[in-house]
C-alpha positions in Angstrom: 65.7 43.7 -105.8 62.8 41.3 -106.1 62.0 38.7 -103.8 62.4 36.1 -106.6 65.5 37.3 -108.4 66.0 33.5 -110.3 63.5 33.5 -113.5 63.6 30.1 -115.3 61.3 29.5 -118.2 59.2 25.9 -118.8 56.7 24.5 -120.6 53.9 22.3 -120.2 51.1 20.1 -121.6 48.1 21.6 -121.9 46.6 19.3 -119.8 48.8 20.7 -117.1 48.5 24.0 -118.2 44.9 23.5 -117.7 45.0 21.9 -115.0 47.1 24.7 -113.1 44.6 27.1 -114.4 41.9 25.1 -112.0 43.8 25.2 -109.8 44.4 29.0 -109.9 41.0 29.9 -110.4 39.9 27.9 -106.6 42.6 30.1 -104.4 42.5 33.7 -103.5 42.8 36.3 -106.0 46.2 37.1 -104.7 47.5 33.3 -105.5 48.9 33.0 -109.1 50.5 30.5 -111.5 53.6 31.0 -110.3 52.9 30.7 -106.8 51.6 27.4 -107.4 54.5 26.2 -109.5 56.9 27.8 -106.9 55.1 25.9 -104.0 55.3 23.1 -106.0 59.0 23.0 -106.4 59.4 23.9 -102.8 57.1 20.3 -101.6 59.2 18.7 -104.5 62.6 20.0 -102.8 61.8 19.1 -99.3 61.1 15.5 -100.6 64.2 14.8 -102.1 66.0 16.0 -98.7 64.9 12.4 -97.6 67.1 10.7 -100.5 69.9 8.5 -99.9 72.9 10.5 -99.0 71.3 13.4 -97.6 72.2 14.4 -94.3 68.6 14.6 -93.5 67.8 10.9 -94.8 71.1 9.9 -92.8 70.0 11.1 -89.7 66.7 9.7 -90.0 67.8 6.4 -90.8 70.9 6.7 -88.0 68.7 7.4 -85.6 66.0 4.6 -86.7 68.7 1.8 -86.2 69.8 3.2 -82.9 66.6 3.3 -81.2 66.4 -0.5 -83.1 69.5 -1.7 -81.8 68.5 -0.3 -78.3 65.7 -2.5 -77.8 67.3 -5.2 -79.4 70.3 -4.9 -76.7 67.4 -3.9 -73.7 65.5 -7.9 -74.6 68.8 -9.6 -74.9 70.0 -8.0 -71.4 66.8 -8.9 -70.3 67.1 -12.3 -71.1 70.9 -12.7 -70.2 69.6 -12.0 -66.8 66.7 -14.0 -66.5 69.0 -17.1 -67.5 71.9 -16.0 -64.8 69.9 -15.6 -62.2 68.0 -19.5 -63.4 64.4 -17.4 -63.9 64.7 -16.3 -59.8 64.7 -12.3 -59.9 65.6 -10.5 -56.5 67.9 -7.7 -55.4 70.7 -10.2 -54.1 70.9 -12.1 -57.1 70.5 -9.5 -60.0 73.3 -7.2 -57.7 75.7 -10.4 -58.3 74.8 -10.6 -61.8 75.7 -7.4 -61.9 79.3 -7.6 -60.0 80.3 -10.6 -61.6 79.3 -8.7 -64.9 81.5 -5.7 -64.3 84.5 -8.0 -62.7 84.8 -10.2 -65.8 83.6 -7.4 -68.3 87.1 -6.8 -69.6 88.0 -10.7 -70.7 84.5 -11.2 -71.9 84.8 -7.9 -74.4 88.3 -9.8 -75.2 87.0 -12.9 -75.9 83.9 -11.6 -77.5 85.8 -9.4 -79.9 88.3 -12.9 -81.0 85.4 -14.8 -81.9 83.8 -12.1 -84.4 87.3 -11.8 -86.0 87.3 -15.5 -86.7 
């Protein structure tokens, strides 16, 4: 069995066709036309893995937005505290923050979560 048991057939220019030639004639003896075309595909193929709707681009782009909505929560939070604790950061007041943050957590998500809806 050989290594390359798909065979399609194409044509080309003859610019191309001369051009690939060049190309041919600069690598290593062992290098032919078809390796070049086949590597070519190849960088063509891993391209296109970065398209809309590929797993790949999706990932990417998930993980893109995450990391952007992760500093855009860190600043806010930042800034949420700074006003609470009126511009004064210490251990006392940023632990209240804190406290009072996780008592009233539940009816602040509540309330939050009516006002998108309206």
């Amino acid at each position: 069995m050989t290594l390359y048991p798909v065979r399609r057939s194409l044509s080309l220019t003859q610019d191309m066709a001369d051009r690939l030639a060049l190309l041919v004639s600069q690598q290593n003896r062992d290098v032919t036309e078809a390796d070049l075309i086949r590597d070519a595909i190849r960088r063509y193929l891993d391209e296109q893995a970065d398209l809309m709707g590929s797993r790949k681009h999706f990932q990417r782009s998930f993980e893109r937005r995450l990391d952007a909505l992760e500093a855009a929560l860190s600043f806010h939070l930042d800034v949420l505290l700074f006003l609470i604790l009126g511009g004064q950061v210490d251990n006392a007041a940023l632990n209240a923050a804190v406290d009072a943050a996780r008592k009233h957590h539940a009816a602040l998500s509540k309330h939050l979560a009516s006002v998108r809806h309206e």
